[in-house]
C-alpha positions as CSV (number, residue, x, y, z in Angstrom):
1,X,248.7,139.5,-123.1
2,X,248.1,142.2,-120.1
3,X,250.8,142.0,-117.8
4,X,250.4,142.0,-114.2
5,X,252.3,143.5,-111.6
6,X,251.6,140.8,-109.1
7,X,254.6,140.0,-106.9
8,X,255.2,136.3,-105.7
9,X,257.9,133.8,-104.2
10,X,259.8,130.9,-106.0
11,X,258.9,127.5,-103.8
12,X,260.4,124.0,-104.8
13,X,256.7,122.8,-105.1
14,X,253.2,124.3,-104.9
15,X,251.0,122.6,-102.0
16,X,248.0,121.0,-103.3
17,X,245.3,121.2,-101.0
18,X,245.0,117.5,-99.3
19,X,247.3,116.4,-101.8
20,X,250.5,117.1,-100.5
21,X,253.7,118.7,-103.2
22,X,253.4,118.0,-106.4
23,X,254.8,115.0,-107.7
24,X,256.7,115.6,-111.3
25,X,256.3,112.2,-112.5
26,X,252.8,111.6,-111.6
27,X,250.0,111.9,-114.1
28,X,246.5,112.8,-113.1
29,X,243.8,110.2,-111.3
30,X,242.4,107.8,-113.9
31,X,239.3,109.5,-115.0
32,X,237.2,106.4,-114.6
33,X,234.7,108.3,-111.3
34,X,233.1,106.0,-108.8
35,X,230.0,104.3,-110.8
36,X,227.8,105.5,-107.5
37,X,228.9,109.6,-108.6
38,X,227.1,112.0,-109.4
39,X,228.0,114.4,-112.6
40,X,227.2,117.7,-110.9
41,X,228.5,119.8,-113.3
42,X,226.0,117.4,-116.1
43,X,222.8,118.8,-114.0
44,X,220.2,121.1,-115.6
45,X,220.3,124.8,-114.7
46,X,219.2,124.5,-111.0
47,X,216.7,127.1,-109.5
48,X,216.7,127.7,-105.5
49,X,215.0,130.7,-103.2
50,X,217.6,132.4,-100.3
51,X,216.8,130.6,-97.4
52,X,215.8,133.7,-94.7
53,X,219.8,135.7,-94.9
54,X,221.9,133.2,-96.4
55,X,221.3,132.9,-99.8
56,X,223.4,129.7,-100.6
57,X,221.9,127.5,-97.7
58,X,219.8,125.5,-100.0
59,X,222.5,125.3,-102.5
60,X,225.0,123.4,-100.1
61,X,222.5,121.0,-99.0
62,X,221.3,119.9,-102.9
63,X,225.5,119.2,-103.0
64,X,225.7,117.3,-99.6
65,X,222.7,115.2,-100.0
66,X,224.4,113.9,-103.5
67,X,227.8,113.3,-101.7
68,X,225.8,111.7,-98.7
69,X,223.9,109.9,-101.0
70,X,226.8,108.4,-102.7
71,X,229.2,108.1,-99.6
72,X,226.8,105.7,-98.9
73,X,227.4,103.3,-101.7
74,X,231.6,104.2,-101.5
75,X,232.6,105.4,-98.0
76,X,235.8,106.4,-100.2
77,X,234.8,109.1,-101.8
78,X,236.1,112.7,-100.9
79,X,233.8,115.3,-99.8
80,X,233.6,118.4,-102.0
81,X,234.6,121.7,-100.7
82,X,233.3,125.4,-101.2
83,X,234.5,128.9,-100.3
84,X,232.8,132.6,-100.0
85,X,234.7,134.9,-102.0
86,X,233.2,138.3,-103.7
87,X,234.3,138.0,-107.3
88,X,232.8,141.1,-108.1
89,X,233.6,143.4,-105.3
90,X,230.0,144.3,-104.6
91,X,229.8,143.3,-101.1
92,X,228.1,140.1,-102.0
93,X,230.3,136.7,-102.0
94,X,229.8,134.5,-104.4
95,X,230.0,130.7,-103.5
96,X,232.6,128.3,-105.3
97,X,231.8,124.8,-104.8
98,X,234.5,122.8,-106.2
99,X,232.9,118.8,-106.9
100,X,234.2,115.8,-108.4
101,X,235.5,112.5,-107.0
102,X,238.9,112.2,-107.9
103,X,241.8,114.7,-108.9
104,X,241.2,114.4,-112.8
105,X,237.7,115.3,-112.4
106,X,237.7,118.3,-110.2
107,X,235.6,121.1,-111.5
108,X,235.0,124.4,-109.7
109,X,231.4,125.7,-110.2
110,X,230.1,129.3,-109.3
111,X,226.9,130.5,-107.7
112,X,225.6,134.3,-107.6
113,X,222.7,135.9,-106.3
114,X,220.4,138.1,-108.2
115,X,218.4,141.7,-107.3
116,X,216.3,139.6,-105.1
117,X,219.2,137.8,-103.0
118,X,218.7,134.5,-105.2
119,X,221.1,132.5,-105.7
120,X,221.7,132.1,-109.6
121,X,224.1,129.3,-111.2
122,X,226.8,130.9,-113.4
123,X,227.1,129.2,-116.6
124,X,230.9,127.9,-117.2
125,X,233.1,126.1,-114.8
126,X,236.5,125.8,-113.7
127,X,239.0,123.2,-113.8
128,X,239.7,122.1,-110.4
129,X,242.8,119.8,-111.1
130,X,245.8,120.0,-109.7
131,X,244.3,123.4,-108.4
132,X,244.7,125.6,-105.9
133,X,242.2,129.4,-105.7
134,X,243.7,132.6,-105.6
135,X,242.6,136.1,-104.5
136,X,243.2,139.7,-105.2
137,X,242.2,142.6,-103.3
138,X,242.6,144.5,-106.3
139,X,241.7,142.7,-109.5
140,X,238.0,141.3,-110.3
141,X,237.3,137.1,-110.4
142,X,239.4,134.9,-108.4
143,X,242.8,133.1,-110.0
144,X,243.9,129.2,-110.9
145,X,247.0,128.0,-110.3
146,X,247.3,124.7,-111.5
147,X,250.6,122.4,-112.3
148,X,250.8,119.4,-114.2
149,X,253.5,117.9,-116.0
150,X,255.8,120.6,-114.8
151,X,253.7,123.0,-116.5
152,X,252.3,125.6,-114.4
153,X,248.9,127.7,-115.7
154,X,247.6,130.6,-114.1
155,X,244.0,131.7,-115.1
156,X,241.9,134.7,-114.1
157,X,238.2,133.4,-114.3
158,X,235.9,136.9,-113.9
159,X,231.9,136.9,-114.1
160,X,230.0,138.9,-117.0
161,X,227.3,140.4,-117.1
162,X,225.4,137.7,-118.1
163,X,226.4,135.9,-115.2
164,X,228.9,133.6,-117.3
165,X,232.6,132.6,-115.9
166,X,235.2,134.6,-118.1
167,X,238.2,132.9,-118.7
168,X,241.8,134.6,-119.0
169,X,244.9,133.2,-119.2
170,X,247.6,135.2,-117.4
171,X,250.6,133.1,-117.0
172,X,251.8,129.2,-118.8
173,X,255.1,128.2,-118.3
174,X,257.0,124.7,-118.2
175,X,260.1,124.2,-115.9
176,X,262.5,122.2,-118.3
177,X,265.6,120.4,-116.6
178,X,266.7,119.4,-113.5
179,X,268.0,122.8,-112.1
180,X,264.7,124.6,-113.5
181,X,262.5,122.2,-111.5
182,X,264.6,122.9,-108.5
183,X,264.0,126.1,-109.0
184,X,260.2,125.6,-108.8
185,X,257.5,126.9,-109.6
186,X,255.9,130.7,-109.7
187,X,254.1,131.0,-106.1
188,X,251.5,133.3,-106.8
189,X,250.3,134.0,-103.1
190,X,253.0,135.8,-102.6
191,X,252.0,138.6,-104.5
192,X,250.9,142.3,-103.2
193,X,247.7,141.9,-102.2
194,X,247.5,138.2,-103.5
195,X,246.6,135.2,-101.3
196,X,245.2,131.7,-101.3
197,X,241.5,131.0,-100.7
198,X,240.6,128.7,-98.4
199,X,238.4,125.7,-99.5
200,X,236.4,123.7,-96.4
201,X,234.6,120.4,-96.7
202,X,230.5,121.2,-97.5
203,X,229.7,119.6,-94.2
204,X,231.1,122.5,-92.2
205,X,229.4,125.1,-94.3
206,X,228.7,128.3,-92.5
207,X,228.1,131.7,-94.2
208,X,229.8,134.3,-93.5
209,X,230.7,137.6,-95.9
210,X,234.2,135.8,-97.4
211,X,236.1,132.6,-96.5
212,X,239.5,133.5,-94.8
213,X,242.8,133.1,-96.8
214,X,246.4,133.0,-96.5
215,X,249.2,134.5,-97.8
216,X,251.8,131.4,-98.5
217,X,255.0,133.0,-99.6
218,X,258.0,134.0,-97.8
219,X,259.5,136.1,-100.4
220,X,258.9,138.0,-103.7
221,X,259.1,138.7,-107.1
222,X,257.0,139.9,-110.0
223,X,255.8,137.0,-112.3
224,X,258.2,138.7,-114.9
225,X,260.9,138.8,-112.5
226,X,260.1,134.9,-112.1
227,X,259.9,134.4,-116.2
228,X,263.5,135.9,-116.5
229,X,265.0,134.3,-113.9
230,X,263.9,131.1,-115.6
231,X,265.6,132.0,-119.0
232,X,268.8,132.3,-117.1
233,X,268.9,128.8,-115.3
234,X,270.3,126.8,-117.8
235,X,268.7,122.7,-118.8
236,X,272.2,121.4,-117.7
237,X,272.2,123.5,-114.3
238,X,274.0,126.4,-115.1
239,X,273.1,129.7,-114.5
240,X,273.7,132.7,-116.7
């Protein structure tokens, strides 16, 4: 597996966006969706012209009639997000729209835009569950970090030429026993020239080059740093 020299900090629990810390003994949201919901992800290959400089107007507004549409029916329902980020480094974003109705069926899916300033749907997906995005200002595609369980997965999704999501895995590990939990888990923001991509609701959509993002961690430590320190927290809450 390719190591990477990303630096990050150790935090008790990653932050979910709206979701609050992780919760160790929670399992995911019943995967039943609303019966007014719309599969998104289920659609046929959709096929839009740039509207005059921004190229993913149209886009957004196909997602937020749906989710208007159904809100309708279910007031309930939480509105799906997107975020600008340049996957490629070409000086074009790409736009992430991450849809679903409830945590268990959060899926992140990409657009692109072709020699013309299209936009093209990239075939693939990404699992938006118990998910936050990363960034890199050095490596291609953006980064999962996801927790479930108290297993943590971190996944590099990158876009071929073909225009389909590449999937990587780059880090899986399980915190096992009380003191290991404690410890937490891996906080992958923290890393040099790592941060957290911000995800807005669709309804305040504006386009702009790249969505802004954070940088969560206080403190630091390479992931193999983090992966060693775990092998010498004992189950039983000793250390060494």
């Amino acid at each position: 597996m390719k190591r990477y020299a990303f630096s990050g900090a150790l935090v008790c629990a990653l932050l979910l966006s709206g979701c609050g810390k992780i919760d160790h003994t929670a399992g995911p949201a019943s995967a039943t969706q609303p019966a007014t919901a719309q599969q998104f992800t289920d659609a046929p290959a959709l096929e839009f012209s740039a509207a005059d400089s921004d190229p993913y107007r149209n886009v957004i507004q196909y997602y937020l009639e749906q989710y208007q549409s159904d809100s309708a029916q279910d007031d309930s329902l939480p509105e799906p997000t997107y975020t600008l980020y340049d996957m490629d480094k070409d000086g074009s974003p790409e736009l992430i729209v991450r849809t679903g109705y409830n945590e268990a069926e959060y899926t992140f899916c990409v657009w692109t835009t072709d020699a013309d300033k299209n936009p093209v749907q990239v075939e693939g997906d990404a699992s938006g569950s118990h998910t936050l995005l990363y960034g890199s200002d050095s490596e291609n595609g953006f980064f999962t970090s996801g927790c479930y369980m108290d297993t943590q997965n971190i996944t590099q999704y990158t876009l071929t030429e073909g225009n389909t999501l590449a999937e990587t895995v780059c880090y899986q590990g399980q915190l096992t026993g009380e003191s290991q939990i404690a410890y937490g888990y891996y906080d992958f923001s923290a890393g040099e020239g790592c941060f957290r991509i911000v995800q807005k609701p669709l309804s305040s959509y504006a386009y702009q080059k790249e969505s802004p993002h954070v940088t969560d961690a206080q403190d630091t430590m390479s992931l193999e740093e983090y992966q060693e320190a775990l092998n010498q927290i004992g189950t039983d809450g000793a250390v060494g």
